[in-house]
LUMKOL-401775 format. One record per residue (C-alpha): residue number from 1; x, y, z. Coordinates in steps of 0.02 Angstrom, whole numbers, padded with zeros to 5 digits. Example, Ala and Ser with C-alpha at 12.3 -4.5 7.8 and 13.67 -1.06 7.14 Angstrom:
BEGIN
{1, {00615, -00225, 00390}} {2, {00684, -00053, 00357}} 
***
This chain:
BEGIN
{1, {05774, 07273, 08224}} {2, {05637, 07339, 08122}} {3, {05713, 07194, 07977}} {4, {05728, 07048, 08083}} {5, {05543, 07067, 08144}} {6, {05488, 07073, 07975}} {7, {05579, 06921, 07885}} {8, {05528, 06833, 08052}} {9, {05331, 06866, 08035}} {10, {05362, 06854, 07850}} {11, {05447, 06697, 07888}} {12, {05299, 06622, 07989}} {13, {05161, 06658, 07846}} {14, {05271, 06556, 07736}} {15, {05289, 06412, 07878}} {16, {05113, 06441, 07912}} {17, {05041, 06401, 07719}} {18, {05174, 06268, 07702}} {19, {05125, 06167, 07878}} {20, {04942, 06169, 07794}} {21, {04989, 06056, 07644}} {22, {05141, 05954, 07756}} {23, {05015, 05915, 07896}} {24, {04891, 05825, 07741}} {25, {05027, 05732, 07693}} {26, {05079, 05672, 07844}} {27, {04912, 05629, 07917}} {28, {04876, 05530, 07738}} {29, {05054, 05447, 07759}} {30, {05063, 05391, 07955}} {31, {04883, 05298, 07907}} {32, {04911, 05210, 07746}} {33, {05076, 05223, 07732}} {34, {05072, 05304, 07560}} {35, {05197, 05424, 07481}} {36, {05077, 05522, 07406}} {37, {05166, 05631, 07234}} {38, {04990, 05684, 07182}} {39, {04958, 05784, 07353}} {40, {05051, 05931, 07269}} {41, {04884, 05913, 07153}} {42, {04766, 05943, 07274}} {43, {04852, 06096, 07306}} {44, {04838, 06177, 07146}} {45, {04652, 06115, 07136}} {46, {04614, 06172, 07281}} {47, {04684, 06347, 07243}} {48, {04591, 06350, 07053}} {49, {04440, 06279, 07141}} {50, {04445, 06437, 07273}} {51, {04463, 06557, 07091}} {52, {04321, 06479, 07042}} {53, {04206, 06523, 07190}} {54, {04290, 06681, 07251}} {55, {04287, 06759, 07085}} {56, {04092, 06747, 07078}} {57, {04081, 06805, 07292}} {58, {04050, 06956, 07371}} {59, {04212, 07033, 07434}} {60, {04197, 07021, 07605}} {61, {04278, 06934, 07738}} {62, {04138, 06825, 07765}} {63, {04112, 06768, 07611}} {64, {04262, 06752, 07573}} {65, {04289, 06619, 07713}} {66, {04142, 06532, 07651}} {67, {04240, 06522, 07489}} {68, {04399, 06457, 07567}} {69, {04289, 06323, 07671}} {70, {04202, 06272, 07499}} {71, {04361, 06239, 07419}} {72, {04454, 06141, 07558}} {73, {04260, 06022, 07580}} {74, {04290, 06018, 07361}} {75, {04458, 05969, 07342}} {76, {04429, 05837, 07518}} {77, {04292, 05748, 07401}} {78, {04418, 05740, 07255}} {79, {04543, 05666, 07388}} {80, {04420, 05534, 07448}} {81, {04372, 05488, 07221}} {82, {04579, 05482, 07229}} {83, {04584, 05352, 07365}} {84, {04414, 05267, 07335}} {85, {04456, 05211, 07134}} {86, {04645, 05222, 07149}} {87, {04750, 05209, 07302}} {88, {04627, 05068, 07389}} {89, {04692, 04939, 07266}} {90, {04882, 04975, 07309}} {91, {04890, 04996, 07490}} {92, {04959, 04819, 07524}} {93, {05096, 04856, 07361}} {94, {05266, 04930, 07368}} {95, {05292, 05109, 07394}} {96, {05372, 05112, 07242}} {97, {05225, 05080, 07150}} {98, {05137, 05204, 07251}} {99, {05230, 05331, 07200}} {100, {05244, 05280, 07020}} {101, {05047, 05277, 07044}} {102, {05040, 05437, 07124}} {103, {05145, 05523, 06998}} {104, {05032, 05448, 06860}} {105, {04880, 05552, 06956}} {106, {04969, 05719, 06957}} {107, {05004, 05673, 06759}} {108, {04823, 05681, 06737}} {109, {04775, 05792, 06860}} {110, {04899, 05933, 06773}} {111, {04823, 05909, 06596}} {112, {04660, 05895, 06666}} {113, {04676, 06057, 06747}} {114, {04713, 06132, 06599}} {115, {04576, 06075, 06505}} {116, {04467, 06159, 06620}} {117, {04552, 06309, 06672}} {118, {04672, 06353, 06512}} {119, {04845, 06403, 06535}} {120, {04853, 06559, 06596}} {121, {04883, 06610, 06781}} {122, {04731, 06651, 06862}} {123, {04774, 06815, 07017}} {124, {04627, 06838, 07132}} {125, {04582, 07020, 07137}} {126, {04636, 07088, 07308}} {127, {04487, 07159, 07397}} {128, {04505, 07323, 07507}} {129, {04513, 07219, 07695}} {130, {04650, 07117, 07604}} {131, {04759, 07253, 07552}} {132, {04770, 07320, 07729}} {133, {04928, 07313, 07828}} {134, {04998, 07335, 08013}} {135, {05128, 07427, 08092}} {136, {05269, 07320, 08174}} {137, {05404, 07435, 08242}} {138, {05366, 07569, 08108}} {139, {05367, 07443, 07956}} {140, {05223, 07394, 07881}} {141, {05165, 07213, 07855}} {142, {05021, 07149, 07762}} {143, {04883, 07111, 07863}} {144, {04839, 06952, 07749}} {145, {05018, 06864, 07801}} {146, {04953, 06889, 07978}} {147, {04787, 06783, 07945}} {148, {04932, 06655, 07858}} {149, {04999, 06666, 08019}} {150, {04863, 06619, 08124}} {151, {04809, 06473, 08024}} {152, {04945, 06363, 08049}} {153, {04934, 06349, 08263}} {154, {04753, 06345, 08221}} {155, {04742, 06219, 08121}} {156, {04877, 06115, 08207}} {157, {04774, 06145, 08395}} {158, {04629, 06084, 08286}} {159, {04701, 05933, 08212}} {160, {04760, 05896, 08417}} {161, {04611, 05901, 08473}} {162, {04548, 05788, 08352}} {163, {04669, 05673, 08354}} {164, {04667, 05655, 08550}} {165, {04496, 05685, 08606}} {166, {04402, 05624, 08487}} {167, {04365, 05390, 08462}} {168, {04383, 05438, 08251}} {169, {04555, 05510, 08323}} {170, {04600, 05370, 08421}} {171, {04573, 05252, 08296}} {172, {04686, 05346, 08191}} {173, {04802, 05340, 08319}} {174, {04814, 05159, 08320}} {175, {04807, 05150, 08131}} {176, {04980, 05243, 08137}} {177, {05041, 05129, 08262}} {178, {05003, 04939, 08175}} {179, {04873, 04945, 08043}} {180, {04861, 04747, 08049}} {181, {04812, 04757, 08233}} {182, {04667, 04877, 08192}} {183, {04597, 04784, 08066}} {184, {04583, 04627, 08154}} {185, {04501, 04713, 08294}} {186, {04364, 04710, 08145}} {187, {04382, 04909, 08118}} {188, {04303, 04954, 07938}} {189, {04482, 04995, 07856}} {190, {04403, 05052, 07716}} {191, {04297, 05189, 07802}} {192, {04439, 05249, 07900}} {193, {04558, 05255, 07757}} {194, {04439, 05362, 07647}} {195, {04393, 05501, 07798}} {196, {04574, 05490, 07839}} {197, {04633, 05523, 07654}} {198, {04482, 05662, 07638}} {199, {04560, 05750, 07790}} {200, {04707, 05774, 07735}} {201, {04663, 05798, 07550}} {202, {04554, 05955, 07638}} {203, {04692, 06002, 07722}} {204, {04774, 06003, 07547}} {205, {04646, 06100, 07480}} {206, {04643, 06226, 07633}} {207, {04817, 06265, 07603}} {208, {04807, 06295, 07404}} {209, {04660, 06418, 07440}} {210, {04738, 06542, 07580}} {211, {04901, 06562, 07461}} {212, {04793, 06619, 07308}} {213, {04775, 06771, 07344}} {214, {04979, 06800, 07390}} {215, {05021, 06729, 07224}} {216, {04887, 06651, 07084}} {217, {04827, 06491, 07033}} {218, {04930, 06398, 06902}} {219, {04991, 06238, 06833}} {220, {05169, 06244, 06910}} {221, {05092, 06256, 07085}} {222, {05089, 06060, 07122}} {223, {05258, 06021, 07086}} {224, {05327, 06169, 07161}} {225, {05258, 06153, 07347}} {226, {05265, 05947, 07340}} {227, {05451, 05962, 07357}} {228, {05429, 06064, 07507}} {229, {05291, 05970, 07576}} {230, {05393, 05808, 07566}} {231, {05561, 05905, 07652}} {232, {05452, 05967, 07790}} {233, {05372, 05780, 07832}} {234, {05528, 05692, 07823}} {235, {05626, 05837, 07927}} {236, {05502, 05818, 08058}} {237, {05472, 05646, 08042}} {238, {05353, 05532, 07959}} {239, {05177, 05522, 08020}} {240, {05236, 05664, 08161}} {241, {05134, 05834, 08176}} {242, {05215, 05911, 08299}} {243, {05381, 05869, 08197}} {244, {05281, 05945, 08036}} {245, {05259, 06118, 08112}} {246, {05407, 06127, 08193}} {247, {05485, 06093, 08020}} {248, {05402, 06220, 07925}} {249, {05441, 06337, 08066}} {250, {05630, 06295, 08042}} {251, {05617, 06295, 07846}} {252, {05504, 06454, 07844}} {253, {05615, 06548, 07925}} {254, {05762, 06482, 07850}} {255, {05690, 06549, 07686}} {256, {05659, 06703, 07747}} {257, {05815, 06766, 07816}} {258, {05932, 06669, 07674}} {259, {05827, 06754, 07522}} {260, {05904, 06919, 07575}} {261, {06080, 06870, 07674}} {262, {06109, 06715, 07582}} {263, {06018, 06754, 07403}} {264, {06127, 06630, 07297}} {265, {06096, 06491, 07428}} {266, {05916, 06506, 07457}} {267, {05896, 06345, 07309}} {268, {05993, 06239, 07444}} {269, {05938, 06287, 07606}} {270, {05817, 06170, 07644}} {271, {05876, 06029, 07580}} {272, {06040, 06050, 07677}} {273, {05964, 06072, 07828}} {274, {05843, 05890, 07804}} {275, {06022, 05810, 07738}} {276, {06116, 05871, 07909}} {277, {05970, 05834, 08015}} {278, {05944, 05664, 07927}} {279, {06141, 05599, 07937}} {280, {06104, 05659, 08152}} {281, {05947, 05592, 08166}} {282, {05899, 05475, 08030}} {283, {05701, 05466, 08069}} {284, {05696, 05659, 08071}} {285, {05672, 05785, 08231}} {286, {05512, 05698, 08294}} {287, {05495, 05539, 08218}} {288, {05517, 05362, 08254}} {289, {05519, 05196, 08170}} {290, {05338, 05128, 08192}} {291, {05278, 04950, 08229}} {292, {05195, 04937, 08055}} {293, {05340, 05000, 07944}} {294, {05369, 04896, 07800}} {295, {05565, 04819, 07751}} {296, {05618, 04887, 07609}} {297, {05611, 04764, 07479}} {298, {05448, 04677, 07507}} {299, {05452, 04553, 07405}} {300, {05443, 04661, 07247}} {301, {05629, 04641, 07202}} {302, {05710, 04491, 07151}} {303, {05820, 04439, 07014}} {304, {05793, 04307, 06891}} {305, {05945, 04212, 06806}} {306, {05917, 04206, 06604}} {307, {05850, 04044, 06525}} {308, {05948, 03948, 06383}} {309, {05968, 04038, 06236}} {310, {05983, 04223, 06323}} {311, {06149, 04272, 06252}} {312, {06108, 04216, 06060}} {313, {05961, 04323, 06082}} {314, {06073, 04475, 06152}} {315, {06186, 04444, 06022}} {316, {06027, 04450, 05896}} {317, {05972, 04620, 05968}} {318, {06123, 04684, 05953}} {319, {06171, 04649, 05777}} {320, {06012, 04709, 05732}} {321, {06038, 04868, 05848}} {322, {06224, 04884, 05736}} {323, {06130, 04875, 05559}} {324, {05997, 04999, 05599}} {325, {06095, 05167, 05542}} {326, {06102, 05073, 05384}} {327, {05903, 05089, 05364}} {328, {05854, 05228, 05459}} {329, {05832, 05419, 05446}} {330, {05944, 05571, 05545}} {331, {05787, 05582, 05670}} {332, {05749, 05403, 05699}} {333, {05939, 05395, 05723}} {334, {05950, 05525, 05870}} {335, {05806, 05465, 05960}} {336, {05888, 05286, 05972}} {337, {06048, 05365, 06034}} {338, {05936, 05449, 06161}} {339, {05851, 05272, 06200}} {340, {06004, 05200, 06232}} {341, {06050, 05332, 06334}} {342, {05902, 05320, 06449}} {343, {05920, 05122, 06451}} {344, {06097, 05140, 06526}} {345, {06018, 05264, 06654}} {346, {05874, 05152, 06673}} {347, {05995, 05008, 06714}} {348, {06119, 05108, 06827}} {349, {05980, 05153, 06947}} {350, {05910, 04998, 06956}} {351, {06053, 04936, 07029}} {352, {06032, 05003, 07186}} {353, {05844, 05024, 07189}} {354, {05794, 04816, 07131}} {355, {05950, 04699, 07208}} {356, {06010, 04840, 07323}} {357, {05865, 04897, 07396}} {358, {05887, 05066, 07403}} {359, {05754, 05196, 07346}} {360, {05834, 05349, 07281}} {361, {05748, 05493, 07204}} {362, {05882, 05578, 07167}} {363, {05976, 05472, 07038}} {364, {05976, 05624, 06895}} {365, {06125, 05698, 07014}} {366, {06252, 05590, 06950}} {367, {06178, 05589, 06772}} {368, {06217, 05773, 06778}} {369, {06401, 05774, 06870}} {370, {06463, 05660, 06718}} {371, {06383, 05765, 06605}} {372, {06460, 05933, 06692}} {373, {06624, 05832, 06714}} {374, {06635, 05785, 06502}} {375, {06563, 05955, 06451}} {376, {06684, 06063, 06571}} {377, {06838, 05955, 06493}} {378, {06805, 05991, 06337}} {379, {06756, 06152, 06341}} {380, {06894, 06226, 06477}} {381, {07032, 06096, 06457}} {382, {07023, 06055, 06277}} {383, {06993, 05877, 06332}} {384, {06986, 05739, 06195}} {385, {06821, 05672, 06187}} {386, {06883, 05488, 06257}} {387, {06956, 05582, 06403}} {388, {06818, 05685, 06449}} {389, {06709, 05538, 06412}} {390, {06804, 05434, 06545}} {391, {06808, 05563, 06668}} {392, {06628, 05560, 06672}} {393, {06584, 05401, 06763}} {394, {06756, 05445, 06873}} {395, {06703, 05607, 06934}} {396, {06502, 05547, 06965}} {397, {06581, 05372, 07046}} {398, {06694, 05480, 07165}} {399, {06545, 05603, 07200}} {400, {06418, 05440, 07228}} {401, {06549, 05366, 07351}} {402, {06568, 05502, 07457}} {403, {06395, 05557, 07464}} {404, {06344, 05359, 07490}} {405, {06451, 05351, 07647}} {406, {06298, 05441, 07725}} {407, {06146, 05398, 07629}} {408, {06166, 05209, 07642}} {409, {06169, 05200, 07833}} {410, {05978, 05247, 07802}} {411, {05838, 05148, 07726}} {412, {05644, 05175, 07657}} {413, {05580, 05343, 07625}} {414, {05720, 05430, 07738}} {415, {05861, 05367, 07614}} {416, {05751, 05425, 07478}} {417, {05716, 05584, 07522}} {418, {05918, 05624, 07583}} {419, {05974, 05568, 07394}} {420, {05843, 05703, 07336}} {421, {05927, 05835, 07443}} {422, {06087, 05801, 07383}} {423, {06012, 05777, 07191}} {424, {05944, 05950, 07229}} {425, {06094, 06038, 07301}} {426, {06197, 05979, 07136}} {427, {06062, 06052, 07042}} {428, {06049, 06217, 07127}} {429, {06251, 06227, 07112}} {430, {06210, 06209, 06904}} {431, {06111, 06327, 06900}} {432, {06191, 06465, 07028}} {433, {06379, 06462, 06993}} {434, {06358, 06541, 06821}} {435, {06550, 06571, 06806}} {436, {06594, 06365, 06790}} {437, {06424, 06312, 06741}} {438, {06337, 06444, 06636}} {439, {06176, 06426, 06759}} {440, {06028, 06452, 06630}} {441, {06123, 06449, 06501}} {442, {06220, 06280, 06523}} {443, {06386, 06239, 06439}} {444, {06369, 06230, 06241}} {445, {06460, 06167, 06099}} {446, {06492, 06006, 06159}} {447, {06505, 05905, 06019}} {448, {06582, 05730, 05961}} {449, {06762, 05747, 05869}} {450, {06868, 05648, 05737}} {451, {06786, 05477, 05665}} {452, {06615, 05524, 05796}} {453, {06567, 05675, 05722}} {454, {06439, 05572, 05599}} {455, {06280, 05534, 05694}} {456, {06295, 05361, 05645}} {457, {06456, 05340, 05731}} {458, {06408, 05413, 05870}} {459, {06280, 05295, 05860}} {460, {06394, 05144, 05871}} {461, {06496, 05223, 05986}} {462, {06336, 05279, 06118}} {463, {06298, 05069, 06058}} {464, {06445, 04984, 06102}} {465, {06470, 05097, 06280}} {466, {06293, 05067, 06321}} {467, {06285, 04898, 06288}} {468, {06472, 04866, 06370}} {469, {06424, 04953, 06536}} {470, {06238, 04850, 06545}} {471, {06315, 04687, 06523}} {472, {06436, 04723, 06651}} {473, {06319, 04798, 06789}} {474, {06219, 04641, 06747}} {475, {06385, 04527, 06769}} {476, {06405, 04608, 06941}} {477, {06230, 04571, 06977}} {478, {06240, 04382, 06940}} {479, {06427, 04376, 07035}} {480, {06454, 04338, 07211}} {481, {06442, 04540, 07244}} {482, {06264, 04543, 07183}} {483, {06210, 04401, 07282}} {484, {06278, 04482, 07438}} {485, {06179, 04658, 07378}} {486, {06018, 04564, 07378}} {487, {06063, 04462, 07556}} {488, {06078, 04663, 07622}} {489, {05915, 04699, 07552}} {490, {05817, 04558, 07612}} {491, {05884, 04512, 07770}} {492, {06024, 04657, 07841}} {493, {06036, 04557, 08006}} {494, {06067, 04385, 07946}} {495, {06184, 04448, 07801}} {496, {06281, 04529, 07949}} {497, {06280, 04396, 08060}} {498, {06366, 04265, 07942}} {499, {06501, 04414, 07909}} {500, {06441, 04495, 07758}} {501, {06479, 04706, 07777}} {502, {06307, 04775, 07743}} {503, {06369, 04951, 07730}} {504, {06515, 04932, 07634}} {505, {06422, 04819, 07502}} {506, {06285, 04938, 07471}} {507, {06407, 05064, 07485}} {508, {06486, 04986, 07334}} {509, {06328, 04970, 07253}} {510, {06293, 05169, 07277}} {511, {06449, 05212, 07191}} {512, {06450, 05084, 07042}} {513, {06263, 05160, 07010}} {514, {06320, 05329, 07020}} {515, {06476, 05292, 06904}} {516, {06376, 05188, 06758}} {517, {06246, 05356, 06772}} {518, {06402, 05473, 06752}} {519, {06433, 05375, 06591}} {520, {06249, 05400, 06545}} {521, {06273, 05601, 06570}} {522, {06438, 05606, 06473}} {523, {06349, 05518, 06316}} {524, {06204, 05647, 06339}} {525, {06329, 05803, 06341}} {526, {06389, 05736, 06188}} {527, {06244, 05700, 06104}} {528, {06141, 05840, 06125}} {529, {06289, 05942, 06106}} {530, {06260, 06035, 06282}} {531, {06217, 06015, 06486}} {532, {06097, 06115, 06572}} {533, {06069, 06114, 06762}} {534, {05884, 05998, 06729}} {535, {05999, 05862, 06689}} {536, {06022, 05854, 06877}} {537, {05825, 05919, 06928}} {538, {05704, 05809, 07017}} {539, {05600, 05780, 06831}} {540, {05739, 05685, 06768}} {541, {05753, 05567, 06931}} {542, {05584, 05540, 06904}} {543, {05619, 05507, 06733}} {544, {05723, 05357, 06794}} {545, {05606, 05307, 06929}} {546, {05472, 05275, 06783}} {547, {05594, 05189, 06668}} {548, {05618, 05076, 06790}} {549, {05444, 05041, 06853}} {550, {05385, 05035, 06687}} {551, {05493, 04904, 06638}} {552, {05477, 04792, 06796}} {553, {05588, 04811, 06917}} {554, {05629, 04602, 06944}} {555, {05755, 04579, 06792}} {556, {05891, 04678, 06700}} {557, {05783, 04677, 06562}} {558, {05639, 04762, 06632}} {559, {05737, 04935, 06652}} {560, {05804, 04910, 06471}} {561, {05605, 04899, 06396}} {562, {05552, 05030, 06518}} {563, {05654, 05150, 06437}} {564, {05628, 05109, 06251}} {565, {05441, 05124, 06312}} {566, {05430, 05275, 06412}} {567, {05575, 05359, 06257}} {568, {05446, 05306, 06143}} {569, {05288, 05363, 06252}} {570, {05382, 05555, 06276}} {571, {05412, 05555, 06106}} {572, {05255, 05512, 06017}} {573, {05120, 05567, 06129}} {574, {05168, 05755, 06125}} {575, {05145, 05741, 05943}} {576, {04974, 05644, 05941}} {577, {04887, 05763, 06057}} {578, {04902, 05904, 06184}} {579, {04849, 05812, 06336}} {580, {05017, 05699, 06328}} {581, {05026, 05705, 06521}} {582, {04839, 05653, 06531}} {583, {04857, 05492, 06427}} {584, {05046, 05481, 06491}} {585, {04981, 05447, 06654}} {586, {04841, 05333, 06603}} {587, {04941, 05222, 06518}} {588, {05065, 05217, 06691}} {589, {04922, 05197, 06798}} {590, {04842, 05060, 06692}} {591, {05008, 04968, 06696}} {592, {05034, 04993, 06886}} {593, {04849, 04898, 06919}} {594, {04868, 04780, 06785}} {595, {05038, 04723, 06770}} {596, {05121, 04783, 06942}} {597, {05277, 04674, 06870}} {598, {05300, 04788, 06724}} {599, {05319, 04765, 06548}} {600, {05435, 04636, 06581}} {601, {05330, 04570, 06692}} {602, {05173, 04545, 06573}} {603, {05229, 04344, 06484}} {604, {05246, 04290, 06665}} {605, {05066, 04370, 06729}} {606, {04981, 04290, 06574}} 
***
């Protein structure tokens, strides 16, 4: 008895500090409708900004609210400079380039942060009254996790109140409900969207300051709890509070109890619980589909037949792409096998996310199952490298199809966040089932046989496979079957009512994306000679995801220069200086306000 009471209180500190950051989110997101990457940021900043002032406080209770209040009223400012010079200018664009927006902030934020605070993790010395502890049925338990407690119904009674008895609440209200509406009921948008964005920035902040002193400030700290933060909103529903808490009550909990009965499951547990709840009710436990929810596409994502001349100048590229081992050093070498590489993963997930429609964040799963399915033939079956290579795109394909069965009934954020789960649960089964997978230490001594074995012919091999599999995804796209993808996309009702199956085309689409990014991760298992479980993480969806923005995501060729440019970009800015994120994300960000069409994109702007 004594252990279940325990895990359950310990359980509701953790839901506690986790609704803090999840409500911010979702109060930013049922406004303005923005999937915000970079609120994981003003976690962290708030915590390092509550170091900052605590560390030079007296120790006392007091003052040590004071602190916490000064650090959630910082980092809400920061939130407001976020939305005020960044997200303002993108509110009417596609959540895609939101997020690649977003993402370009927490780039900047994370070497920023560094600048200022240095490396190391920064503990907050635990005063006397913090050290304390209760008795709960002879078992002590740290008084602090019972001030955790508290703050969550507090916070989420406050937030109530506001929201329902307040005209800035109501307004809020009817924000969430049809933002168009509002607006031409001559409401300042602008002022709402800032105190709106500075609440839940606050909120943020609130959140990264009461869990510094159960762990310490440092620069993992944003993308850790953003992954949680987004599981809990979409569990519980978009733009839902109530749905929120009662989310990070389940997932709390959940934690809590599978860390010590279920310890090599506790990667997966939340992320299986959003994907059941998700395939039973696809708008989470307390959400709904709003008036003002945007389709899908929006305009952002159509595809552009070549002009005259396109296939000489393919030809060109690649004939000049055949001749370049011929010219160029062992390191030049590798790094264009990598390129092309990321080009055919760049081009597998647009696929689905331009002409089909579909946003996934978790496209790095089947990049990693082709790589596991190559690497584990060779290394446990003896499998010729031909074989193994072809079993990669069969065994992601097969994986992609079954898992798409469920994930394309969906569609916006829900469908995103449900391929993330599943991205995630392949990952955690990477790195936990050490006997097929190594875990940590991945599967090694994968490397090309016979006639392959010189990097140069692996070269033309990675060349002619790459090239192969791009010209045929971009065959399929330009068919009758890729003109029925985008008809799903842009109209699902219409393409249904003059016969076309919507789920079984994007179904299609799911799997032939999956199987082209198997062939990806059996070239990289090759290449690099092993496979490690972050061939599956969340980093290398994103990877993807900023290939393909990058590039543009209305032609074939956009993916293809977004991933010679961000290859290049990962490449050469570690090398010119140390704050490579910083100017990483500048660059991104510049390109999102300036050319929202991409690279390929910029010819048709001027």
């Amino acid at each position: 008895m004594e252990f279940i009471a325990t895990q359950a209180l310990t359980g509701l500190a953790g839901a506690s500090a986790l609704f803090l950051v999840a409500s911010g989110l979702t109060v930013i997101f049922g406004v303005t409708r923005v999937v915000n990457f970079a609120h994981g940021s003003l976690f962290m900043l708030g915590a390092y900004i509550a170091w900052s002032i605590l560390t030079r406080l007296p120790r006392d209770p007091a003052w040590f609210a004071a602190g916490v209040l000064g650090a959630a009223l910082a980092t809400a400012a920061l939130g407001v400079a976020m939305e005020t010079l960044v997200l303002r200018r993108l509110y009417r664009a596609p959540e895609l380039l939101q997020l690649l927006a977003t993402f370009a902030v927490l780039l900047m934020v994370q070497d920023a942060t560094l600048a200022i605070w240095g490396p190391e993790d920064l503990p907050l010395p635990r005063p006397p009254w913090m050290r304390g502890f209760v008795l709960v049925l002879d078992t002590r338990f740290p008084l602090y996790d019972l001030v955790l407690i508290a703050a969550g119904p507090l916070v989420l009674g406050a937030l109530w109140l506001l929201f329902a008895r307040t005209r800035w609440g109501t307004l809020v209200r009817a924000a969430t409900e049809d933002r168009d509406m509002v607006a031409a009921l001559g409401i300042n948008q602008r002022l709402l969207f800032a105190t709106v964005f500075a609440l839940g920035a606050g909120l943020a902040g609130l959140g990264g300051a009461l869990a510094l002193p159960a762990s310490s400030a440092n620069l993992g700290m944003d993308l850790a709890i953003i992954t949680d933060a987004f599981v809990v909103v979409v569990l519980g529903g978009m733009g839902s509070l109530p749905g929120a808490f009662l989310a990070a009550l389940m997932i709390g909990e959940l934690q809590a109890f599978g860390i010590v009965l279920m310890p090599r499951a506790t990667m997966v547990l939340a992320f299986a619980l959003m994907a059941v709840v998700l395939m039973v009710r696809p708008h989470g436990l307390l959400g709904r589909k709003s008036v003002g929810e945007r389709a899908e596409a929006l305009g952002v994502a159509f595809i552009r037949p070549a002009r005259a001349g396109f296939a000489w100048l393919v030809l060109a590229i690649l004939a000049v792409a055949a001749l370049l081992p011929l010219v160029v050093g062992p390191f030049l070498l590798g790094l264009l096998t990598e390129a092309l590489i990321a080009i055919l993963f760049a081009v597998s997930l647009h696929v689905v996310l331009g002409p089909g429609g579909m946003h996934s964040f978790g496209h790095a799963a089947w990049f990693g199952i082709g790589a596991y399915a190559a690497a584990l033939a060779a290394r446990d079956f003896a499998a010729p490298m031909p074989l193994a290579l072809a079993l990669a795109p069969i065994m992601a394909g097969l994986v992609a199809a079954a898992v798409g069965a469920f994930i394309v009934r969906l569609a916006g954020i829900y469908l995103a966040m449900l391929t993330l789960a599943f991205a995630q649960i392949v990952w955690a089964i990477a790195m936990q089932w050490d006997g097929l997978t190594g875990g940590d230490n991945g599967v090694l001594g994968v490397w090309p046989q016979g006639w392959a074995r010189a990097p140069e012919h692996f070269y033309w091999l990675a060349l002619a496979l790459c090239a192969a599999c791009v010209l045929m995804l971009r065959r399929v796209l330009f068919a009758p079957f890729g003109y029925a993808l985008r008809a799903t996309r842009d109209s699902p009702l219409r393409a249904a009512a003059i016969g076309l199956p919507v789920t079984r085309i994007r179904h299609a689409a799911f799997a032939l994306s999956g199987a082209a990014a198997g062939l990806a991760g059996g070239l990289a298992a090759y290449s690099k000679g092993s496979v490690f479980p972050t061939y599956a993480a969340i980093a290398h969806s994103v990877d993807a995801l900023l290939m393909v923005l990058l590039g543009g995501i209305q032609t074939v060729s956009g993916p293809v220069l977004g991933a010679l440019a961000y290859t290049g970009l990962s490449v050469e800015l570690p090398r010119a200086t140390s704050l490579w994120r910083f100017w990483l994300g500048l660059i991104i960000l510049v390109l999102v306000m300036v050319f929202p069409r991409g690279i390929a994109g910029m010819r048709r702007a001027a």
